[in-house]
C-alpha positions as CSV (number, residue, x, y, z in Angstrom):
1,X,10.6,11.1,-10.7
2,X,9.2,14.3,-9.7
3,X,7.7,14.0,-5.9
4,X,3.6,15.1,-6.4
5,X,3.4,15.6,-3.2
6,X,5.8,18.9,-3.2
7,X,5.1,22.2,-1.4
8,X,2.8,24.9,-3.2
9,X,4.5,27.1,-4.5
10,X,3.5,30.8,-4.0
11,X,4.0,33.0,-7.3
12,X,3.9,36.7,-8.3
13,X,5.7,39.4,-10.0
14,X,5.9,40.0,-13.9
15,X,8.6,39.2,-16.4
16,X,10.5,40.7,-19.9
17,X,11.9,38.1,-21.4
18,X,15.0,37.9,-23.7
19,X,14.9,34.9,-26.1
20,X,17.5,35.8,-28.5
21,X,20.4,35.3,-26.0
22,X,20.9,32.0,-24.8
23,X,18.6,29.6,-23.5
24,X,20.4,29.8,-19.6
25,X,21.1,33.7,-20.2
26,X,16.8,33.8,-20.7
27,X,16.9,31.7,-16.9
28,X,19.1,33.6,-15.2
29,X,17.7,37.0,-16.6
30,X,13.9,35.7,-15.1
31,X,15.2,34.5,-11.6
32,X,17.2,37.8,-11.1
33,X,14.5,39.7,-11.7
34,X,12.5,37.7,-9.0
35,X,9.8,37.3,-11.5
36,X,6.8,34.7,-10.6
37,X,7.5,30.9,-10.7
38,X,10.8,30.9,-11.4
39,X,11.6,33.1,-7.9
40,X,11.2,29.8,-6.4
41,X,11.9,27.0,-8.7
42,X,14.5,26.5,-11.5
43,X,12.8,24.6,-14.7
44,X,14.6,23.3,-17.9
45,X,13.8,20.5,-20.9
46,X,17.1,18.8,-20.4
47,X,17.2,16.3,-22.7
48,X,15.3,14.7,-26.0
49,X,14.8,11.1,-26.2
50,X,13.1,9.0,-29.1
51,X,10.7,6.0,-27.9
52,X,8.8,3.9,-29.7
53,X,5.3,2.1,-28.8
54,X,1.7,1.5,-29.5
55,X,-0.5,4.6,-30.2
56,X,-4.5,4.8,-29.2
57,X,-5.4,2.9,-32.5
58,X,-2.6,0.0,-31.5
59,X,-0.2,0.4,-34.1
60,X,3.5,1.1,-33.9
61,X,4.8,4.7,-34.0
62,X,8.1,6.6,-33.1
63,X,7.8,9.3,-31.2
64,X,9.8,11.9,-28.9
65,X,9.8,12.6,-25.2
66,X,11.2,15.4,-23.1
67,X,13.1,15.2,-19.8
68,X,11.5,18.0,-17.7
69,X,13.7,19.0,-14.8
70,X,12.5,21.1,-11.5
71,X,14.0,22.2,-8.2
72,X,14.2,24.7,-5.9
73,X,16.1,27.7,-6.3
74,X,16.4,28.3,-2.7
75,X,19.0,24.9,-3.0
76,X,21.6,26.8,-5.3
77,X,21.8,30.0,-3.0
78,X,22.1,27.9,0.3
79,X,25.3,26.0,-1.7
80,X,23.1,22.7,-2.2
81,X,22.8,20.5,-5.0
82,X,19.7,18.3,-4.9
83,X,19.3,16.0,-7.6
84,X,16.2,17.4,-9.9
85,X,12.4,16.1,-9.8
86,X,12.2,15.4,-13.6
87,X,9.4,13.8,-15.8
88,X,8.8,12.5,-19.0
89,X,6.4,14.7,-21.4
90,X,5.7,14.3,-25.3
91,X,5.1,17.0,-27.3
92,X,1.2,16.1,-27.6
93,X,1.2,16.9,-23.9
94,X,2.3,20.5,-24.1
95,X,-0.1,20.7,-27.1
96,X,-2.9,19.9,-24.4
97,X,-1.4,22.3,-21.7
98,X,-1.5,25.2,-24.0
99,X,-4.6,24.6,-25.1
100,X,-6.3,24.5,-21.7
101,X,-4.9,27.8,-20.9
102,X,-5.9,29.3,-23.4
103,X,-9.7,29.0,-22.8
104,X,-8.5,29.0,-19.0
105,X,-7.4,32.7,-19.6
106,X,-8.8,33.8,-23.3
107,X,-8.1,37.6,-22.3
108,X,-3.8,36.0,-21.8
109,X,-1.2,36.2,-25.3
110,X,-0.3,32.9,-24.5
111,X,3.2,32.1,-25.2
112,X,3.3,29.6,-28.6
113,X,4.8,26.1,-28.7
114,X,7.8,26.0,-31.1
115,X,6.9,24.5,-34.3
116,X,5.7,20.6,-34.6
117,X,7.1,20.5,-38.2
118,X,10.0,22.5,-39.7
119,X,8.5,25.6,-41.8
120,X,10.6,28.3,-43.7
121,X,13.7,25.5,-44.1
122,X,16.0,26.0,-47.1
123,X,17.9,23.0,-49.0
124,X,20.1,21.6,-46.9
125,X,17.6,21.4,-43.6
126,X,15.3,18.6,-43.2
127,X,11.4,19.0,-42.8
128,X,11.6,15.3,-41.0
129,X,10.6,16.1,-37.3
130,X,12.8,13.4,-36.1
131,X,15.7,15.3,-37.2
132,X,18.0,15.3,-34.1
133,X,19.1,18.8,-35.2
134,X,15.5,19.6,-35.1
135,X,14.2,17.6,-31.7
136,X,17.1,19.3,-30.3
137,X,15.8,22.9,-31.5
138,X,12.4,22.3,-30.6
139,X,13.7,21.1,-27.2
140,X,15.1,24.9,-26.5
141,X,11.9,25.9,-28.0
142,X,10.0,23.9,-25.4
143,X,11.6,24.8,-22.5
144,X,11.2,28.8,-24.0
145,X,7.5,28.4,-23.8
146,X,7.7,26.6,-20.0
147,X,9.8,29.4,-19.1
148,X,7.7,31.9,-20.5
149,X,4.2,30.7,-18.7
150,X,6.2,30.3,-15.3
151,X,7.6,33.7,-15.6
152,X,3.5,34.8,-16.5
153,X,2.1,37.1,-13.5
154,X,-1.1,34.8,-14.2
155,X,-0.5,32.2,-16.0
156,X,2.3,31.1,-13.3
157,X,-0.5,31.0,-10.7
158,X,-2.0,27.9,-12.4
159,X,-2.3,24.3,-10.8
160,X,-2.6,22.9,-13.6
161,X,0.6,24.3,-14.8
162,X,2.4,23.2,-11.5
163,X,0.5,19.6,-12.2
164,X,2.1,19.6,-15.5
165,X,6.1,20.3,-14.2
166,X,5.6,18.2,-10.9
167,X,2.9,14.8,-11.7
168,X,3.5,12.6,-14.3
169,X,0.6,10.1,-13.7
170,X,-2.6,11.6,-13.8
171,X,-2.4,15.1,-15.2
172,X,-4.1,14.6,-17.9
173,X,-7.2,13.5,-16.1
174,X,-6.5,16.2,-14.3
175,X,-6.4,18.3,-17.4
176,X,-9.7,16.8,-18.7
177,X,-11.2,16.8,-15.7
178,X,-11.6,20.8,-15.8
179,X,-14.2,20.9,-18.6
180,X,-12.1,23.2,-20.6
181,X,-13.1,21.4,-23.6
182,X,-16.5,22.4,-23.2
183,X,-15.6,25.9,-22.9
184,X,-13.8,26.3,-25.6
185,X,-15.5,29.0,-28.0
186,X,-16.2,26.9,-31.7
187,X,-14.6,28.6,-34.2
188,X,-18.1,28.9,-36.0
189,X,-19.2,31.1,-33.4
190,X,-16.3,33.5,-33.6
191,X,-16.3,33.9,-36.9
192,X,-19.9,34.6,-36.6
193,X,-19.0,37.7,-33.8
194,X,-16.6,39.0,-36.3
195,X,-18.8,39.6,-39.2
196,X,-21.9,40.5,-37.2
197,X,-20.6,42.7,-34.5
198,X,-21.6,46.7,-34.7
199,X,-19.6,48.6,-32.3
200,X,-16.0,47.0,-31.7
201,X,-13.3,48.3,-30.1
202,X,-11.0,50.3,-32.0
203,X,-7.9,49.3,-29.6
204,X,-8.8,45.7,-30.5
205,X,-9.3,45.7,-34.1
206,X,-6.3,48.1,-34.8
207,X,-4.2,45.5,-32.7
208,X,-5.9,42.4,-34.6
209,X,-4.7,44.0,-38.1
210,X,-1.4,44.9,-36.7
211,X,-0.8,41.2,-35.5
212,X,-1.8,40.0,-39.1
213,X,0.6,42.3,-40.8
214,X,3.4,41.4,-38.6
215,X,2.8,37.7,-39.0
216,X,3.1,38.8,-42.5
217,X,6.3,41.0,-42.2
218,X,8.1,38.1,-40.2
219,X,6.9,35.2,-42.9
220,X,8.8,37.5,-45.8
221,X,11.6,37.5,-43.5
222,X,12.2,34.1,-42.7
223,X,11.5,33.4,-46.6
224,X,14.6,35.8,-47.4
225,X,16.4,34.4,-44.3
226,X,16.0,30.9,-46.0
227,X,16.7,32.3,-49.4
228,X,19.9,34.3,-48.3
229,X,21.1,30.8,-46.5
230,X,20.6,28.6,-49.6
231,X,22.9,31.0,-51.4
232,X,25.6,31.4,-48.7
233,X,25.9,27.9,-48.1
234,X,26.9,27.7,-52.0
235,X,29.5,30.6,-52.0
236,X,31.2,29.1,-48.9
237,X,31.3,25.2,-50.5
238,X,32.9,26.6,-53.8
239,X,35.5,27.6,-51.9
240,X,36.0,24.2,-51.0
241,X,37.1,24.3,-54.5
242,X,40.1,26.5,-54.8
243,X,41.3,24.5,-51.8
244,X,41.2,21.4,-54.1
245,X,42.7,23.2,-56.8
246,X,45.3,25.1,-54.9
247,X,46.1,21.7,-53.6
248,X,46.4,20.3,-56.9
249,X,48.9,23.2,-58.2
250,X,50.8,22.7,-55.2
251,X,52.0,19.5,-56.5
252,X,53.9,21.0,-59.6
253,X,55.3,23.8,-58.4
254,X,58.7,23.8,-55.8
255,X,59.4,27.3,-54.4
256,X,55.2,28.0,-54.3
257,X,54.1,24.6,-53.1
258,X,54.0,25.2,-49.2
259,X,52.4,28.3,-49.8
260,X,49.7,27.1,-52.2
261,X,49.1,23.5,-49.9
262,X,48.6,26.1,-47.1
263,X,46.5,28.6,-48.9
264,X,44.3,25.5,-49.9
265,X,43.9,24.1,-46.5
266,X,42.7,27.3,-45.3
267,X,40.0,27.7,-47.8
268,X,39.0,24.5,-47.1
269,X,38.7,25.2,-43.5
270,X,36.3,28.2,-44.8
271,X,34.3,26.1,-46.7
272,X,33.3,23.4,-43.9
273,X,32.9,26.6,-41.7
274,X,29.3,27.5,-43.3
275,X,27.5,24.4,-41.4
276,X,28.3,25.5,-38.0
277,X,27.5,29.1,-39.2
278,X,23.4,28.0,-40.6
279,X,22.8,25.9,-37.6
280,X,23.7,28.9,-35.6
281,X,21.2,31.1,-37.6
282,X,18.4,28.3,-37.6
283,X,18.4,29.3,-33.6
284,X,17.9,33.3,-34.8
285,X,15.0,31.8,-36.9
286,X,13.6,30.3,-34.1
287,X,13.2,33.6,-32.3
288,X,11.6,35.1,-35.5
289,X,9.2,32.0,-35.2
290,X,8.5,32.5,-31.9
291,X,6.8,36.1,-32.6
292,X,5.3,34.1,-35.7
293,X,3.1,32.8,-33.8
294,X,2.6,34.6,-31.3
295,X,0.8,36.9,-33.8
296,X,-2.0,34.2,-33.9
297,X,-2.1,34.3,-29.4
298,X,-2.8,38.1,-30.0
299,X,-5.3,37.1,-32.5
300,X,-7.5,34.9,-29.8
301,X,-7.6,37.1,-27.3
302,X,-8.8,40.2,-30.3
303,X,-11.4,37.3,-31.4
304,X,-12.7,36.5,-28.0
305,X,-13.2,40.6,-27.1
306,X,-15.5,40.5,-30.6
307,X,-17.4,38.0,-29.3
308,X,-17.7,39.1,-25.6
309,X,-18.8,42.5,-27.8
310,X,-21.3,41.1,-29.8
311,X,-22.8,38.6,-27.0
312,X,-23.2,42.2,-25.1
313,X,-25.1,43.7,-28.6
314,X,-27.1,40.5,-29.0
315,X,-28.3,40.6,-25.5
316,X,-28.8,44.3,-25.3
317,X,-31.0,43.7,-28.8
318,X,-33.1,40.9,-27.4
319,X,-33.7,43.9,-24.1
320,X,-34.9,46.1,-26.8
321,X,-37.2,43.8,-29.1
322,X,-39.1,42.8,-25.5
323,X,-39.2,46.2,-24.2
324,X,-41.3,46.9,-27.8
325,X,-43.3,44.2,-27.7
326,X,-44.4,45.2,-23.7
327,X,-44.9,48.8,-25.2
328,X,-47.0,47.5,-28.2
329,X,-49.3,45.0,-25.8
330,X,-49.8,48.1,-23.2
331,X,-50.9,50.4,-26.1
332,X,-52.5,47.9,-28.5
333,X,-50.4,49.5,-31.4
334,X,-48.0,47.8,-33.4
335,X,-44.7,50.0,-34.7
336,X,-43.7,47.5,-37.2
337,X,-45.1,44.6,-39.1
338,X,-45.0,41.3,-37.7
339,X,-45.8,38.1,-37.1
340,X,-47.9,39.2,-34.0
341,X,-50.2,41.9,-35.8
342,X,-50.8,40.2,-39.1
343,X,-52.3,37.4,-36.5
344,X,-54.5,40.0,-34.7
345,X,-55.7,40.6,-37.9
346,X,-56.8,37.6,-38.9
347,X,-57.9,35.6,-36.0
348,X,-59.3,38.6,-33.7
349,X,-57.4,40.5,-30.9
350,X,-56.4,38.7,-27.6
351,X,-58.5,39.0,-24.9
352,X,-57.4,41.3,-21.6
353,X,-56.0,38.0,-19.8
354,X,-54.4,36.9,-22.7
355,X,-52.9,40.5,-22.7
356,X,-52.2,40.4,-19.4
357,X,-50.6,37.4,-19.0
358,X,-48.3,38.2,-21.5
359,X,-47.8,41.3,-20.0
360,X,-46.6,39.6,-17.0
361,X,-44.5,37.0,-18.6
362,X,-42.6,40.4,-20.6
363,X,-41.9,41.6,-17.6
364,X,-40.1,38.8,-15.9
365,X,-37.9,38.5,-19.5
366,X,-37.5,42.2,-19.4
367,X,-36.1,42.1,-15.7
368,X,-33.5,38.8,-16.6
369,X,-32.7,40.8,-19.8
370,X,-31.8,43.6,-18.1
371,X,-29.4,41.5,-15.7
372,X,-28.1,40.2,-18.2
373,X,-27.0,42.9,-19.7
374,X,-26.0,44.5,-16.7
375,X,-23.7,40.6,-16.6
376,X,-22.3,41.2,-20.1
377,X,-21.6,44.7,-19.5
378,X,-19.6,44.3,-16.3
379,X,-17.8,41.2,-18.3
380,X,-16.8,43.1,-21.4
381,X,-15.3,45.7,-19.1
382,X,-13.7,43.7,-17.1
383,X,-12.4,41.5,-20.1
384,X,-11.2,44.9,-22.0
385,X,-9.5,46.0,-18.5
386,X,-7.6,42.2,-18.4
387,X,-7.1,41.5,-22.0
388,X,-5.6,44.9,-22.9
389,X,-3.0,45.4,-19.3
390,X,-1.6,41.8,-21.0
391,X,-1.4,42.7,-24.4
392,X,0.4,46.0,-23.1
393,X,2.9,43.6,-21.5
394,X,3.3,41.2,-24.3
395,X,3.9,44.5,-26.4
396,X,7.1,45.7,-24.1
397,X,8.4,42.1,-24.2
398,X,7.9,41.8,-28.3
399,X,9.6,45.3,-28.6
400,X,12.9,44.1,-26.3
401,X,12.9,40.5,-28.3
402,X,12.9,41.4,-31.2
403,X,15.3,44.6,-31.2
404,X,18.0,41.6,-29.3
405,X,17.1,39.5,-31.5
406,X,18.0,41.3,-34.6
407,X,21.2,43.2,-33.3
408,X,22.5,39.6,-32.1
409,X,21.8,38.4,-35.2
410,X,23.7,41.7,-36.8
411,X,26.8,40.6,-34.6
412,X,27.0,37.0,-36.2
413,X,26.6,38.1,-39.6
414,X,29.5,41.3,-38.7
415,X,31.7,38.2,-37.4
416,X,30.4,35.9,-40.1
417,X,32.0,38.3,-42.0
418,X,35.1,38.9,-40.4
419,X,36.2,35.0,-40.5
420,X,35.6,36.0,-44.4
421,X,38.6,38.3,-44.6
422,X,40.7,36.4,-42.1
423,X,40.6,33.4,-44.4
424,X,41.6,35.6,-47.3
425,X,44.3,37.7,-44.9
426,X,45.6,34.2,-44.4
427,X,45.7,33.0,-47.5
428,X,47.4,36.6,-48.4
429,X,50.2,35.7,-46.1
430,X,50.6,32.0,-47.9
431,X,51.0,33.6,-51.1
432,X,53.8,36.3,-50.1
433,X,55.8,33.8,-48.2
434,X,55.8,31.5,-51.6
């Protein structure tokens, strides 16, 4: 049981991050680099365990937990090795962690959860989430995306976050407690900025259409990926085949049996080989997932600068319109039809306190609008300034994943490959010694 009562930790630094090696390769690489969180404390899912119980509605589910393990890293270098502070979190949980930070820190590309159902599978892969082949891979993928906010130079900062690795009981009130819900920006509203802002940011909106075509890019990949699997998994299994068949010849022939029996078994060797090979690449898809949806973090933080945008025009507009209206009740001249005039027309002009009561009232909104625009102004700037330093980061990190990703995955097809042509050197070998 993790101790709640541990010291703060103290966090800084930044991070680039390499998910396509292994998940303790993507540990050791943040602690050398003395990045954030992880300078001072070691953090892994360690294990995946399937529970069953009573959900909010009383009936009976199954569902899966995740052994979270913490401790010090100052233990390892001083030749220690405390037993871990570890906790119990389901999936559900991380779900509510991400989403806090993300209205927490809107202008941050937070890191994505892995997937909560299997997408882009091919035949022989299950879409059941219960899968232990798939807990197990979302259980890397889990501990990726803790690794990744603790390695954050903001994100890391966060109690919340330190609530969620160190206190099992209470952290979601802890969580709820916050407001964040209430924060959150409805999606109505957004959608609304998009449409009806004039003058966004060129940076942003080149950067939102980039992360939509590389979410697109990355989909047709993981379709051929899945695709290209379906079909290797059936070249390698026929071969299963001439090992039954070289098996079966073996049996009426003398001088060539040994060779033929060997030649078989060798082929069937090949054949079993391709399951060990696809659950290998299922991790490479993974990584391509990862940057899946990541596309949709880059998304929020280019849909939250349109609406801090178009809050900025809206209250800027509304400065305008009262500005007029103070210039139309000073002159006694209307610009434009309206409302206002078409009722001086008809039921007589206001009198001077009327006028000047009104007058006075303009003012006081004039003088809040203009704070508040001076407010939105200084927001938007400050937003662009935040937003854009992390989307410059999450670009560096995106360009090293991906280019290790695809070379490592280069190397396991190049040796893929080469286990290919030893089988048939082999079997080359049975035949001349027949």
């Amino acid at each position: 049981m993790a101790d709640s009562g541990s010291e703060d930790i103290a966090v800084i630094g930044n991070t680039d991050l390499t998910p396509s090696e292994s998940e303790n390769n993507l540990k050791n690489t943040m602690v050398e680099k003395g990045t954030s969180l992880l300078k001072r404390m070691e953090i892994s899912v360690a294990e995946a365990e399937k529970r069953t119980g009573k959900n909010a509605v009383n009936m009976q589910e199954t569902y899966t937990v995740y052994l979270i393990e913490t401790r010090p890293v100052d233990a390892a270098s001083e030749g220690t090795n405390p037993v871990p502070d570890s906790l119990w979190r389901r999936y559900s949980e991380f779900e509510l962690l991400r989403n806090y930070l993300l209205v927490a820190y809107p202008f941050v590309v937070v890191p994505p959860l892995p997937e909560k159902r299997a997408e882009f599978v091919w035949h022989k892969l299950t879409a059941d989430n219960m899968d232990p082949d798939f807990v197990e891979r979302r259980r890397v993928g889990l501990e990726n995306f803790l690794l990744r906010v603790a390695s954050h130079p903001v994100l890391s900062n966060d109690k919340i976050f330190y609530s969620f690795l160190t206190e099992e009981n209470g952290w979601k009130e802890t969580v709820f407690e916050t407001g964040f819900q209430a924060k959150a920006d409805s999606r109505l509203k957004a959608l609304n900025a998009t449409f009806r802002v004039k003058n966004p940011d060129k940076r942003f909106a080149e950067m939102k259409h980039y992360s939509d075509e590389l979410q697109s890019v990355i989909s047709q990949l993981l379709r051929v990926r899945a695709r290209a699997a379906d079909r290797l998994y059936g070249v390698y299994k026929v071969h299963g085949n001439y090992g039954r068949v070289f098996s079966e010849w073996s049996a009426i022939e003398k001088e060539m049996g040994d060779g033929l029996q060997s030649a078989g078994h060798h082929m069937d060797a090949y054949a079993a080989s391709v399951d060990d090979i696809l659950e290998e690449e299922e991790h490479y898809a993974d990584q391509l997932k990862e940057y899946l949806f990541y596309a949709d973090a880059v998304r929020a933080v280019c849909r939250k600068h349109e609406l801090t945008q178009f809050e900025l025009e809206m209250a800027a507009q509304d400065l305008t319109s009262k500005k007029q209206q103070r210039e139309e009740l000073a002159t006694g001249t209307v610009r434009t039809f309206s409302l206002k005039g078409m009722t001086s027309k008809l039921f007589g002009q206001e009198t001077p306190e009327q006028r000047e009561a009104k007058l006075k009232m303009l003012e006081t909104q004039i003088e809040e609008g203009e704070e508040l625009v001076k407010e939105r102004n200084a927001e938007s700037d400050e937003y662009v300034k935040s937003a854009w330093v992390d989307i410059e980061r999450f670009k560096e990190q995106k360009d090293h994943d991906l280019r290790e990703a695809l070379i490592s995955y280069a190397i396991m097809q190049i040796s893929m490959c080469k286990k290919g042509i030893q089988v048939w050197n082999n079997a080359k070998e049975c035949f001349s010694k027949m």
